[in-house]
SEVO-656554 format. One line per field, with one value per residue (C-alpha): z negated, x negated, y negated; residue number from 1. Coordinates in steps of 0.2 Angstrom, whole numbers, always signed. Layout:
BEGIN
c3 <- c(Z ...)
c1 <- c(X ...)
c2 <- c(Y ...)
seq <- c(NUM ...)
This chain:
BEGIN
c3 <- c(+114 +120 +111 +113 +94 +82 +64 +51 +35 +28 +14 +11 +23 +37 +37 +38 +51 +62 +60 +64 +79 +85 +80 +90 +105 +105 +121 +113 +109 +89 +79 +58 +56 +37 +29 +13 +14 +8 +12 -2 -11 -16 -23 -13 -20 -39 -44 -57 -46 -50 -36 -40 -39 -32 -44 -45 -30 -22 -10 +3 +1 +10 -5 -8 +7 +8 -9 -11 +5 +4 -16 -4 +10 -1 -11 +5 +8 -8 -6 +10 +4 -13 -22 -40 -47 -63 -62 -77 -76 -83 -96 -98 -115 -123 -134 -141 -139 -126 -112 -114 -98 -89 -91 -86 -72 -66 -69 -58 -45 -44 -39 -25 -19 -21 -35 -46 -62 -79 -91 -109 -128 -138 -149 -134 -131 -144 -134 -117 -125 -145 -145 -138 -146 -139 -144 -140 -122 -111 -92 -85 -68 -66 -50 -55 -55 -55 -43 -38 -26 -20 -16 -7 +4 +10 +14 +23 +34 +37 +46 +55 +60 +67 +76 +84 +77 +74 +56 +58 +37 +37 +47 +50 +60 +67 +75 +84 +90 +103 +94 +100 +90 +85 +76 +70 +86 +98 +106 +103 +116 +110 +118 +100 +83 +66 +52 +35 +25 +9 +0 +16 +25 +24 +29 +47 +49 +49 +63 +70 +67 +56 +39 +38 +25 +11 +3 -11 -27 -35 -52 -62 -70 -85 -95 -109 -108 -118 -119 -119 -132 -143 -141 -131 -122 -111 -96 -92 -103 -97 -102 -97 -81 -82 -75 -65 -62 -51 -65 -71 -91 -102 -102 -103 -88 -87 -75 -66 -76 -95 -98 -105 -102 -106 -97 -86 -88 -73 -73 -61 -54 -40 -28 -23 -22 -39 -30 -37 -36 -20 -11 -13 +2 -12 -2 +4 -11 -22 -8 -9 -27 -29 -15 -24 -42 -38 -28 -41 -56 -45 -43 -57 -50 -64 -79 -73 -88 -102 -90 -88 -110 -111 -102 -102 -122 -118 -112 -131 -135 -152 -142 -128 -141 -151 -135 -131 -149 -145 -134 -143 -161 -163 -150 -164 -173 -158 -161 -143 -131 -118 -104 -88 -73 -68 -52 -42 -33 -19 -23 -7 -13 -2 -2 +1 -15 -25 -27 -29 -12 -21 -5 +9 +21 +39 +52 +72 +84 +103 +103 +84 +68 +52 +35 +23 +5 +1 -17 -30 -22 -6 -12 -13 +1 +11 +24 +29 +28 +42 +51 +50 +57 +71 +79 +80 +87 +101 +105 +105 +113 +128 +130 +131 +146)
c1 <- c(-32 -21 -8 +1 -1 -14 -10 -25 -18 -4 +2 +19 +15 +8 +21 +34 +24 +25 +43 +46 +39 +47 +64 +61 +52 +56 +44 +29 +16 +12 +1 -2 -21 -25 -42 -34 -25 -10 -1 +2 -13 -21 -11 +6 +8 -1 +8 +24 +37 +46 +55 +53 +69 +57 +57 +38 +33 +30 +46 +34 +24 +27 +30 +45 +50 +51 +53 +69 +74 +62 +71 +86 +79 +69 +87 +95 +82 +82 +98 +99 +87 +95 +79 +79 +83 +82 +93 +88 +84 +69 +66 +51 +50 +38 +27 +24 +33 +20 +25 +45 +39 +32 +49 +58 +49 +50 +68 +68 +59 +72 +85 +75 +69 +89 +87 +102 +92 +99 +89 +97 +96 +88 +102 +108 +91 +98 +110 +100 +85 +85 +66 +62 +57 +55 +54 +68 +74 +70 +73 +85 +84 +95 +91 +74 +72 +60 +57 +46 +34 +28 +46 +49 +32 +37 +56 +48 +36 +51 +60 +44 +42 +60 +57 +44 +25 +14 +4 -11 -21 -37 -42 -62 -61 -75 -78 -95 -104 -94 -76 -72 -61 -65 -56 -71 -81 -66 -61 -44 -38 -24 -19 -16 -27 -18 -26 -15 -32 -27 -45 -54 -46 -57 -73 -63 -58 -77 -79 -69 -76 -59 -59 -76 -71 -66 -74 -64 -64 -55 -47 -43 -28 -26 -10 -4 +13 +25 +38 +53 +63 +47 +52 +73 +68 +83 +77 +59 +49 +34 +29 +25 +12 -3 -2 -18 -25 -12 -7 +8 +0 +2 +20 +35 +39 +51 +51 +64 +56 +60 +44 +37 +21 +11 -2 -8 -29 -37 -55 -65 -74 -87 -77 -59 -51 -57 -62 -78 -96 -99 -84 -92 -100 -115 -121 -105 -96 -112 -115 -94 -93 -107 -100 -85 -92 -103 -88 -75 -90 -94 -76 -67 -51 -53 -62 -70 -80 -66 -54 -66 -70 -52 -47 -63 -56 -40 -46 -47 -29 -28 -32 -18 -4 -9 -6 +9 +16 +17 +32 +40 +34 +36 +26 +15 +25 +23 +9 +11 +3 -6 -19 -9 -21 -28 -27 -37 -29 -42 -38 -46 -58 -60 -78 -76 -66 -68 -49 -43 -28 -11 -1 +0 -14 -14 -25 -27 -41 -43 -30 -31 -19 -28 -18 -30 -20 -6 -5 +11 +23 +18 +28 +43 +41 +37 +49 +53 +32 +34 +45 +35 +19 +27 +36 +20 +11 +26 +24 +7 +5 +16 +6 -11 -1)
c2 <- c(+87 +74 +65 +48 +43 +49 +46 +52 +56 +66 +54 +46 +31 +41 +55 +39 +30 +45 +49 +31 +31 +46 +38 +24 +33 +52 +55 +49 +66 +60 +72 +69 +75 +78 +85 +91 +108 +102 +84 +71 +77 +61 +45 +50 +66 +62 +45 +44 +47 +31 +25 +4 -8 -23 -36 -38 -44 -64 -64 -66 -54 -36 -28 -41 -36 -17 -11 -13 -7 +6 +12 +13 +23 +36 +39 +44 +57 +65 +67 +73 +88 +88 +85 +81 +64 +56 +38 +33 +12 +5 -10 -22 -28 -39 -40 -56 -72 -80 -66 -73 -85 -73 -62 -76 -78 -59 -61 -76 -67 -52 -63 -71 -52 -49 -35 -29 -36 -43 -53 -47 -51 -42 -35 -27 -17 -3 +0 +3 +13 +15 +16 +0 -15 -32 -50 -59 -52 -39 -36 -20 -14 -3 +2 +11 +32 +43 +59 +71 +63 +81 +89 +72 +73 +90 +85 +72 +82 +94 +80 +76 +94 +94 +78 +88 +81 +90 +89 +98 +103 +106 +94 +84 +72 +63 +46 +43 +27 +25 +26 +44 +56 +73 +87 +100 +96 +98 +80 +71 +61 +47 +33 +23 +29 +24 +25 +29 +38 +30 +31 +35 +20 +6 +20 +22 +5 +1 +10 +0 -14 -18 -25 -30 -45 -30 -16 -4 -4 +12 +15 +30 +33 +44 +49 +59 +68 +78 +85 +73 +84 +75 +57 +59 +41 +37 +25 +20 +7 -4 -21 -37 -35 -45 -59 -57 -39 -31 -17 -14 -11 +4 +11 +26 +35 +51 +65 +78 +91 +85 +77 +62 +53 +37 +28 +23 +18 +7 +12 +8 +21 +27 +41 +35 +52 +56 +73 +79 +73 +87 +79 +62 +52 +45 +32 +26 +27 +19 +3 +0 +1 -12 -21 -24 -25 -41 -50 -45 -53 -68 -73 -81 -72 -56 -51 -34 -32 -37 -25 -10 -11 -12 +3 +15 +13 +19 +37 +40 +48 +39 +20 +25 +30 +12 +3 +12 +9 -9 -4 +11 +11 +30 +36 +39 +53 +62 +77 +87 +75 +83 +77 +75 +76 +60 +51 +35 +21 +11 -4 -19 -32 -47 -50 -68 -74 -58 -53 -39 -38 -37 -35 -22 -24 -19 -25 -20 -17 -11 +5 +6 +0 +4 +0 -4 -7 +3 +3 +3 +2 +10 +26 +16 +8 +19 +22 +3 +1 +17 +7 -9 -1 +10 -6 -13 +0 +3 -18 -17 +2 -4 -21 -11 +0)
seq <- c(1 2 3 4 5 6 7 8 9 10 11 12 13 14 15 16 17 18 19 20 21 22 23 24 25 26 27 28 29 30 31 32 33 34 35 36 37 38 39 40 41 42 43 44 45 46 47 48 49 50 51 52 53 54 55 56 57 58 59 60 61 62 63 64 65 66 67 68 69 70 71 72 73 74 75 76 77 78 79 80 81 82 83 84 85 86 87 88 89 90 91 92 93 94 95 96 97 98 99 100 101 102 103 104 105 106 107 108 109 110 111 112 113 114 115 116 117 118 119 120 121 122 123 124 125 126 127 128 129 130 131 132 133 134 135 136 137 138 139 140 141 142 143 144 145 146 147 148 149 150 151 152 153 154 155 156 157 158 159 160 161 162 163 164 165 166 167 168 169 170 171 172 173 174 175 176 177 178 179 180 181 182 183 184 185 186 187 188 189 190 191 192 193 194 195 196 197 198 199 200 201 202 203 204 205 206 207 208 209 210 211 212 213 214 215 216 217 218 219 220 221 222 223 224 225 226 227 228 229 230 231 232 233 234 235 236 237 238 239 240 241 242 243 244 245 246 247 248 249 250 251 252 253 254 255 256 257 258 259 260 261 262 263 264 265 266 267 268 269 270 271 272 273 274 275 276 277 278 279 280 281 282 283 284 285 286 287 288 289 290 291 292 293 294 295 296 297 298 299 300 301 302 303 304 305 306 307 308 309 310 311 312 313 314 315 316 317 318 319 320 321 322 323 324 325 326 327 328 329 330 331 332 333 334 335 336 337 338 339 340 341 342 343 344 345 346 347 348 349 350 351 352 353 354 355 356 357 358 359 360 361 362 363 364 365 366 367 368 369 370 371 372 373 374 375 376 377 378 379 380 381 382 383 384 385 386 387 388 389 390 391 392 393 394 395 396 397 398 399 400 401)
């Protein structure tokens, strides 16, 4: 099998990546190989659905600079297919009056990033969301919404289809000793490998001899929803982040399909696709996990042990909903809440100073671009991330010829 451009996953990112590159090279033979039987079926087909405005991230960071073009980008496309959209805004509250500097300072950061973002009073949060409370001021972005992340994944590998890519389920591809590609035994010949795996990726880019400075170390995310009629919330509601680990806290998101739901947890665990124990690679998954657990305890960078207490607690529905009051004080008249099915984000540990990689991480080898962290918002940003890697690949593809 010969192709041009091989791109291993059928995520967001990768399905953007090869829809790129066919934009900016419509000759170039570019396959999408995915393992699963459907595409999106990890964290790009199982997160919120909130499409972010970009006011969290360093505005030197990739995140800083995708997200808001990617909000924009991802908008158009939803409506090109007429996909469902819920433009409902978000607010961050606070909780005490020590996070008031830290909503300052996401506020400041907003305007740098160029976000549409208003720093307001207090009185004024009753009119914005009713159930809200804060102290002193909250932040509105009015820019945030919320889709299906599914419906968007399959519009998105339509236009790949049309552009002529081909996305190939079911896939198991194989890499041996000597770098060579396989698809159940039968060789694949491309001139340039990228590596969009999600979970998996750091496990190829080894292979590579890429990424050696990093192991994984993934966390679970469990909710609890309702229906919204419970608890009629009007616009999204999160808190403060903390102002360390790179999570964004427990909070309100809605969806397209009248439902409410609280969460997340960020526990870490063992398997990074949350798949099963059968599905795991044991050794693998046990060696990365400790890997990560000694760096992340050796460092003075996080508190694994006060994070992991804190959120294996919240798995209990009564400890979630007690968090989530803190935000939305009658969260806990609500009687209906359901488990909504979890999800796990890979999150990159660098070995070397134990932190845990809060920007986009791509690195290159001999033929090869691997992105290594694509967490939050990597759905957002997808498309101007696509465009991002593709460019490079194209320079670099063209150098190598």
């Amino acid at each position: 099998m010969n192709y041009d451009i091989v791109v291993i996953g059928g995520g967001i990112i990768g399905l953007a990546t090869a829809k790129s590159l066919k934009k900016l090279d419509p000759k170039l033979a570019v396959a999408v190989f995915e393992k699963e039987p459907n595409l999106g079926a990890f964290a790009s087909g199982k997160n919120s659905g909130v499409i972010h405005s970009g006011f969290y991230y360093t505005p030197d960071s990739l995140k800083a600079k995708f997200c808001k073009t990617g909000n924009e980008n991802l908008k158009q496309l939803i409506s090109k297919h007429a996909i469902p959209i819920l433009n409902c805004g978000k607010v961050v509250v606070t909780r005490s009056d020590s996070e008031i500097p830290q909503l300052e300072n996401l506020y400041r950061r907003g305007l740098e990033n160029g976000i549409q973002l208003e720093l307001r009073e207090e009185k004024d949060l009753v009119k914005v969301e009713p159930f809200a409370e804060t102290k002193s001021s909250f932040l509105w972005s009015p820019n945030t919404s919320v889709s299906d992340p599914n419906l968007v994944i399959e519009a998105l590998a339509e236009e790949c289809r049309d552009l002529g890519i081909e996305i190939l389920l079911n896939s198991k591809i194989s890499i041996d000793d000597s770098k060579n590609l396989s698809n159940h035994g039968v060789r694949i010949f491309p001139k340039w490998l990228i590596n969009c795996a999600g979970a998996r990726s750091l496990d190829i880019a080894h292979k590579f001899d890429v990424g050696k400075k990093y192991s994984q170390m993934p966390f679970l995310g469990t909710y609890l929803s309702a229906d919204l009629k419970s608890l009629p919330l009007q616009t999204l509601i999160y808190p403060v982040p903390h102002p360390v680990n790179p999570f964004l806290g427990v909070h309100f998101t809605l969806s397209t399909i009248g439902r409410i739901k609280i969460g997340p947890t960020a526990i870490p665990i063992i398997n990074p696709e949350h798949n099963g124990f059968n599905k795991m690679n044991v050794i693998n998954d046990l060696a990365n996990f400790a890997r990560s657990s000694i760096a992340i305890t050796k460092s003075k960078n996080h508190n694994l042990s006060s994070l992991t207490f804190n959120d294996v607690a919240k798995i209990n529905s009564r400890v979630l909903i007690r968090n989530a009051s803190l935000l939305v004080p009658k969260v806990r008249d609500v009687k209906n809440w359901k488990r909504y099915p979890s999800a796990a984000r890979a999150q990159l540990v660098d070995l070397e100073n134990g932190k845990l990689e809060q920007d986009f991480v791509i690195e290159h080898s001999t033929n090869s671009t691997h992105v290594l962290n694509a967490v939050s918002p990597g759905w957002t940003s997808a498309m101007p991330f696509g465009d991002y890697i593709a460019l490079q690949v194209i320079n670099r593809l063209s150098t190598a010829n």
